[in-house]
Every structure is written in structure tokens, then in C-alpha cells.
C-alpha positions in Angstrom: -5.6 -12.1 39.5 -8.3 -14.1 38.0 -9.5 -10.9 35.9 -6.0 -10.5 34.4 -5.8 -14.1 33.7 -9.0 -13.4 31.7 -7.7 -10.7 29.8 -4.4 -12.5 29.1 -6.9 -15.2 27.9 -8.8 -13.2 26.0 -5.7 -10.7 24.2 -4.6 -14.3 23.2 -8.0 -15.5 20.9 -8.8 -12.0 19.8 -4.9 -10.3 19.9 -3.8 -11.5 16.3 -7.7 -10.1 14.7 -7.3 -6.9 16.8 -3.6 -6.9 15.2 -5.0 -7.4 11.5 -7.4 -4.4 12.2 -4.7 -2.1 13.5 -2.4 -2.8 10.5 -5.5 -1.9 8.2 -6.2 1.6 9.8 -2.4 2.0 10.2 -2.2 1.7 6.3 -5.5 3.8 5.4 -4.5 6.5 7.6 -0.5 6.4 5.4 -1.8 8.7 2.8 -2.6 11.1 4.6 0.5 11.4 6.6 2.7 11.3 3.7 0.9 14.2 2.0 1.6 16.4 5.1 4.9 15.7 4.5 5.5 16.0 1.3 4.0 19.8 1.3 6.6 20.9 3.3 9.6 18.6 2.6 9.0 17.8 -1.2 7.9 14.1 -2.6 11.2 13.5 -3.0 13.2 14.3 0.6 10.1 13.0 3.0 10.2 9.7 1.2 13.8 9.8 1.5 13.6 10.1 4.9 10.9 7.9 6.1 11.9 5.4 3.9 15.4 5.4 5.1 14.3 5.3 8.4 11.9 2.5 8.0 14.6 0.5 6.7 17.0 1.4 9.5 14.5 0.8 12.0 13.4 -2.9 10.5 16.9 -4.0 9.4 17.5 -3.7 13.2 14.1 -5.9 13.9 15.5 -8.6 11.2 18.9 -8.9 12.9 18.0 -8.7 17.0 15.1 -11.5 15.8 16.6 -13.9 12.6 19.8 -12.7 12.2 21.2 -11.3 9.1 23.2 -14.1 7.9 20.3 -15.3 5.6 21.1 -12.4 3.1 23.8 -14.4 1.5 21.6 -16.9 0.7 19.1 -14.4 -1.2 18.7 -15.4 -5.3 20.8 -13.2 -7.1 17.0 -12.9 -9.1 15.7 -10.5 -5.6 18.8 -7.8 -6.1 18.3 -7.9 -9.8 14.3 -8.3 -10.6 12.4 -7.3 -7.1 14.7 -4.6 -6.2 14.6 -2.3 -9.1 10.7 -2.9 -9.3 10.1 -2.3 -5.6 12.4 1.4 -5.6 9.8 2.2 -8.5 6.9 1.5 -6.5 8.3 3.6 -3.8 8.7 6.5 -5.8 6.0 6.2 -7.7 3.9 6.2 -4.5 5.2 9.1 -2.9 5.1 11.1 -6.2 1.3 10.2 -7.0 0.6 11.7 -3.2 2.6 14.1 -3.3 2.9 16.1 -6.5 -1.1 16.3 -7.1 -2.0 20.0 -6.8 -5.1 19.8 -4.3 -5.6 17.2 -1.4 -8.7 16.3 -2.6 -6.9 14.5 -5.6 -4.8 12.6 -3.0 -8.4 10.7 -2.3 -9.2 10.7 -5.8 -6.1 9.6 -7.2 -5.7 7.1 -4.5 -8.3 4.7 -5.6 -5.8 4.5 -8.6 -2.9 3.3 -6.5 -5.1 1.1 -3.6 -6.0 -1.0 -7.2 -2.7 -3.3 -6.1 -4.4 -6.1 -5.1 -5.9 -6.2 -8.9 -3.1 -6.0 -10.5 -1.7 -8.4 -8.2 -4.3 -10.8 -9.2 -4.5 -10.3 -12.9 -0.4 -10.3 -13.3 -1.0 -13.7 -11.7 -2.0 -14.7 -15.0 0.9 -14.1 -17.1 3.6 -14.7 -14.2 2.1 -17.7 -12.1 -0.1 -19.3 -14.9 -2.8 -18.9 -12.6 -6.7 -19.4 -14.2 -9.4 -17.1 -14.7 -13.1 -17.5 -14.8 -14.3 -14.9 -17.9 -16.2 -13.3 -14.8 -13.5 -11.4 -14.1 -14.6 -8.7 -16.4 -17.1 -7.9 -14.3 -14.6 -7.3 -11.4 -12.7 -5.4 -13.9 -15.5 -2.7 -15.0 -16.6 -2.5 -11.2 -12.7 -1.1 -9.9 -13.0 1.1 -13.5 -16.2 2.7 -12.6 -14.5 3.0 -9.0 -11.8 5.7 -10.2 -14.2 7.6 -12.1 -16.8 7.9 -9.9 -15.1 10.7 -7.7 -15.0 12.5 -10.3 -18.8 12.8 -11.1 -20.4 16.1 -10.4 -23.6 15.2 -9.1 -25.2 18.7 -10.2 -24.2 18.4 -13.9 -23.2 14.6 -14.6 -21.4 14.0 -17.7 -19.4 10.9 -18.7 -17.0 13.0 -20.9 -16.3 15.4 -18.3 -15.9 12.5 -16.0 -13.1 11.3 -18.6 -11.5 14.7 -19.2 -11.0 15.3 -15.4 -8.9 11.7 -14.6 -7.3 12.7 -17.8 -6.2 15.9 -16.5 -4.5 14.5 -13.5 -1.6 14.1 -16.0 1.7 12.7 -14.8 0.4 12.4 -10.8 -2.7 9.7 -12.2 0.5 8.3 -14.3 2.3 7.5 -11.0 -0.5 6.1 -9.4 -0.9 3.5 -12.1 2.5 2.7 -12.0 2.5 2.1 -8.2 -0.6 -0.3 -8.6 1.2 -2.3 -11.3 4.6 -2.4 -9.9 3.4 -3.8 -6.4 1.5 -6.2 -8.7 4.9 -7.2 -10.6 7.1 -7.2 -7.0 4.4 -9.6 -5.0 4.0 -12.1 -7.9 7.7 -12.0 -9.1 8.6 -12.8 -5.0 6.1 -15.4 -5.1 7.4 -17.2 -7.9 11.3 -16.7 -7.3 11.5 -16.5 -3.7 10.9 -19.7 -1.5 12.0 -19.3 2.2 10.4 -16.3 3.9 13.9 -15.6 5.9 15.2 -14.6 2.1 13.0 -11.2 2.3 15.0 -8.3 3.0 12.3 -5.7 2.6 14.3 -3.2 5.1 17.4 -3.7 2.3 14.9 -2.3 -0.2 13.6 0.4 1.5 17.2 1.7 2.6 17.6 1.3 -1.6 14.2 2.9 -2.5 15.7 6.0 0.2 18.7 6.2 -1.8 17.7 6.9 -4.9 14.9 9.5 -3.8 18.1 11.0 -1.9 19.4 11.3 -5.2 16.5 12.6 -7.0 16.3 15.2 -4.4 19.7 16.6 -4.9 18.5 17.0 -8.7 14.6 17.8 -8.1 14.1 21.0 -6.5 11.5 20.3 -2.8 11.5 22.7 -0.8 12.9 20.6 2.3 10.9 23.0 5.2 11.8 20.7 8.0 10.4 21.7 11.4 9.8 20.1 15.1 6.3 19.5 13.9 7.2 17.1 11.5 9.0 14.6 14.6 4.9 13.1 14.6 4.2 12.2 11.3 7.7 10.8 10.8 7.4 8.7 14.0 4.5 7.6 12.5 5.3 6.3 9.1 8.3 4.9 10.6 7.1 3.3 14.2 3.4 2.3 12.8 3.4 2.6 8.9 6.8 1.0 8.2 7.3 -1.3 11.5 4.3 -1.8 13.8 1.9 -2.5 10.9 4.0 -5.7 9.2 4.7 -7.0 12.8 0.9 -6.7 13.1 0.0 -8.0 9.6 2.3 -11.0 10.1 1.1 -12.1 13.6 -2.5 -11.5 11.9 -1.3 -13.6 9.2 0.3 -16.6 11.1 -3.3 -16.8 13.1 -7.2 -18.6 12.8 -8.3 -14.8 12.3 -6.4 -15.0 9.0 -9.1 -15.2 6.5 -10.9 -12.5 8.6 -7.9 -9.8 8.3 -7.6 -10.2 4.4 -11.4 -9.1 4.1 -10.4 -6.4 6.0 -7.9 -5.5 4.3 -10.1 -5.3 0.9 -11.9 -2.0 2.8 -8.4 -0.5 2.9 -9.8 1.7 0.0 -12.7 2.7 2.2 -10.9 3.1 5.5 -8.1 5.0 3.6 -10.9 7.3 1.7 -12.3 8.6 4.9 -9.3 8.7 6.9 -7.5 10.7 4.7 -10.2 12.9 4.0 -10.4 13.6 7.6 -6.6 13.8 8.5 -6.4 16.5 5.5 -9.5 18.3 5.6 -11.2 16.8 2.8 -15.2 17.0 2.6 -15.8 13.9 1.6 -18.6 13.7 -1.2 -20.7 10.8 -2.1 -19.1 10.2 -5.5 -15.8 10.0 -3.8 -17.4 6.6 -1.3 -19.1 5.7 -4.0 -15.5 5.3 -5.5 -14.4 3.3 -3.2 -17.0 0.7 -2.4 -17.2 -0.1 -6.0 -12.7 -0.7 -6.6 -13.6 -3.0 -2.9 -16.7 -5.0 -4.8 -14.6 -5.1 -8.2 -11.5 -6.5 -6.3 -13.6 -8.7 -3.8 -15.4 -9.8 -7.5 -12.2 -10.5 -9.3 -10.7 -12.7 -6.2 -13.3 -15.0 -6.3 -12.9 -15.6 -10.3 -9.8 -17.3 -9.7 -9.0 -20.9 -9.3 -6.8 -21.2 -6.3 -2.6 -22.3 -7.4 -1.3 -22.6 -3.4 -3.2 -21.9 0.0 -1.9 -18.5 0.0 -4.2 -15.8 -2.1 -2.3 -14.8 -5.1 -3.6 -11.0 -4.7 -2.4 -11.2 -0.8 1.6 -10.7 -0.3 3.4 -11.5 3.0 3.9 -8.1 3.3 1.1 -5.6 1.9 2.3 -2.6 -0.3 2.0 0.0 2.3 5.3 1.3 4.3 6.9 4.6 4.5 4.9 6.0 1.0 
């Protein structure tokens, strides 16, 4: 009795921080999962679903715990600004893992679309009138080098080859930038426009952001090979990625352990780099960690360069960017 009174104890200090952790290796192992996915369902139709699901599955949290009646209350400013901006980010997402031609370029090109929390933070600027120190260059040159560095061959290194290879990741490397930005636009526009936490209806979004990839699927060939196999990985974007992991990230959140969890969740590009890499197969070269520890430094850089608006970091959302993408 007195041993389980000590664990009860114990989960109680140390619970939220071990929640914070879980959430981060929940969202670094996403990529990986959603690639799977997408090779035999198509970008398109295993968004679709998980998002659809993960909307289903947290609408039902929202109601059984808060109720729904708060949705009438929502700025007419969420349905018309966030919404549209947050169903781009989902798509955008899904297509930059999804539609690259080898699964090494999911790592690669990931480091494009793990730079939210810098956009987040620079569109902080324009949108919150928040101040920068000039330092911030330097946090800016350190996530640049970051994307190119997995794409340095350490037998013949060359900066223009370097160049020509993000370059040739074409309309994929387009997506990932737009997923970055658009997280960056969603968090600071909710920020500024949204007051009362009860008024997010994230799960609304995602059932939106599952319609319209519905819809691109009926016009967008994917070649929709759905097996028993799949019943995992869906389970798991929806149950951890989509549900688990923002119930954990919240409770982390709400905590003493607060501060703690956000650094861990600047080595999201780390944990997701070598996570993917061993979910899909993926030798993992040292450009490719190199990559990643220098978009970590460059964000970790750029946060401090910033003169703190509200006791909440501007580069920190109540609910990060990962869910079903």
C-alpha cells in the first residue's frame, strides 16, 4: 500500500514532464507513419481519413468534457481567417510527405516543414508587433544552413550542388514551406483574434481539412490500396498523433514542468529525424543530423532575440502543429 501511495506520489510530480516527452516522440515518430500511408492510400485519401477521424475522435473529447455550446460564441474571424489557413496547412503537410519520390527526402524535406516554430516567431513581427533583437539573423542563417546540410555529399562537397538538389525537390520542397508558414499564420492569427481557449474547435477544422482532401481525392488520382495492415498506423495518428498527444501537450502545459517540455519540443526536429529514419528504413547520414541540430540551434537562437509581449512564447501555440499530417 505504502509503495503505490509512492508511485501515485511520484506519477503526480513527474506525470505532466513524462506527458510533455510522450507528446514529443508521439509527433517525431508522425512523419513517418503518414508516409506509410500515403504509399498505399495516396497523400490525398490517408489524410482524408486520419484527419476525419482525428476530428471525430476529439470533437467527441470537446463535448463529453466542455460541451459544445461554446461554438456559437466563436469570432466569426476563426471560420473565416484560421480555418481556410489551417485546411492549407493540412494539405500542405500531407503532400510534402507524401508526394516526395524517395523516403529519404521525407527526412530531408522535413526539416523544411519542422521550421514552424520560426515562422511562428518571425510572423510575430508583422502580426503581434512583437520586437526583434538584429541577432536574429544569426538564428536565421543557422535553420538555413539546417535544410541544406542533408543535402551535402560528404565525398564531393559542393555548395552549388547543395543548391541544385533542394532546388530539385520541386513542388514537394514547395509544400513544405507552405506548411511551415501557414502554421506560423494560423498560431499567431489565433493568438491575436482568439481570447477564451474554450473558442478553439481544432476537431471542427480537422473534420474541414478531411473534407476538402476528400474532395481532392475524387479529382486526384491515389491509388487508395487499403488493407488490414493499415488498422495500426491509423490507430495511431488518430489515438496518439491527433488525440493522446494534445491531451498530453496540454496537461504538460498547464504544469511546473512547462518550461521544460517546450525545450523539448525544440528537438522535435531531431527526435523526428531519427525516428523517421528508423520507422522507414532510412540510413541516417551525418549531414542529415547535422541538419537537424543546426534548424534546433537556429530556432533555440531566434527565441531568445525576442522581447517577451505575454507570458506565453509567441513561437509556442496551445496546440503544436502536429495531428493527423
Amino acid at each position: 500500500m505504502e509503495n503505490l501511495t509512492q508511485n501515485n506520489a511520484m506519477f503526480k510530480t513527474y506525470g505532466p514532464l513524462m506527458a510533455g516527452l510522450a507528446a514529443t516522440l508521439i509527433w517525431g515518430i508522425g512523419p513517418g507513419v503518414a508516409r506509410g500511408l500515403a504509399e498505399d492510400l495516396g497523400p490525398f485519401a490517408s489524410g482524408a481519413m486520419g484527419n476525419t477521424m482525428g476530428g471525430l475522435v476529439l470533437l467527441f473529447y470537446k463535448w463529453r468534457t466542455t460541451g459544445l455550446r461554446a461554438i456559437k460564441n466563436v469570432p466569426r474571424i476563426y471560420w473565416i481567417l484560421c480555418a481556410p489557413i489551417y485546411v492549407l496547412f493540412m494539405a500542405s503537410s500531407v503532400l510534402s510527405i507524401g508526394l516526395v519520390e524517395t523516403r529519404e527526402e521525407v527526412i530531408t524535406l522535413g526539416l523544411i516543414r519542422l521550421l514552424w516554430p520560426l515562422s511562428t516567431l518571425i510572423l510575430t513581427i508583422p502580426i503581434m508587433k512583437a520586437k526583434a533583437s538584429p541577432w536574429l539573423i544569426v538564428g536565421l542563417i543557422l535553420c538555413f544552413f539546417g535544410v541544406l546540410a542533408p543535402y551535402l555529399d560528404p565525398a564531393s562537397p559542393s555548395l552549388f550542388a547543395v543548391f541544385g538538389a533542394l532546388l530539385g525537390s520541386g513542388f514537394p520542397g514547395i509544400m513544405a514551406l507552405v506548411s511551415a508558414t501557414s502554421w506560423g499564420l494560423y498560431s499567431n492569427w489565433f493568438s491575436k483574434y482568439i481570447k477564451h481557449k474554450e473558442h478553439d474547435f481544432i476537431s471542427v477544422l480537422l473534420l474541414f481539412s478531411g473534407l476538402f482532401q476528400f474532395g481532392a481525392a475524387m479529382i486526384v488520382y491515389q491509388p487508395f490500396n487499403l488493407q488490414l495492415r493499415h488498422t495500426f498506423p491509423f490507430a495511431f495518428q488518430v489515438i496518439f498523433s491527433t488525440f493522446l498527444a494534445n491531451v498530453f501537450w496540454n496537461m504538460a502545459m498547464r504544469s511546473k514542468y512547462s518550461l521544460a517540455v517546450i525545450i523539448l519540443a525544440n528537438l522535435v526536429p531531431v527526435f523526428s529525424t531519427v525516428l523517421t529514419g528508423l520507422m522507414l528504413g532510412v540510413t541516417l547520414t551525418w549531414p542529415m543530423l547535422l541538419g537537424a541540430a543546426l534548424v534546433v540551434a537556429g530556432t533555440m537562437w531566434s527565441k531568445r532575440c525576442f522581447r517577451p509581449t505575454k507570458p506565453q512564447d509567441p513561437s509556442e501555440p496551445e496546440e503544436p502543429a502536429e495531428s493527423a499530417a
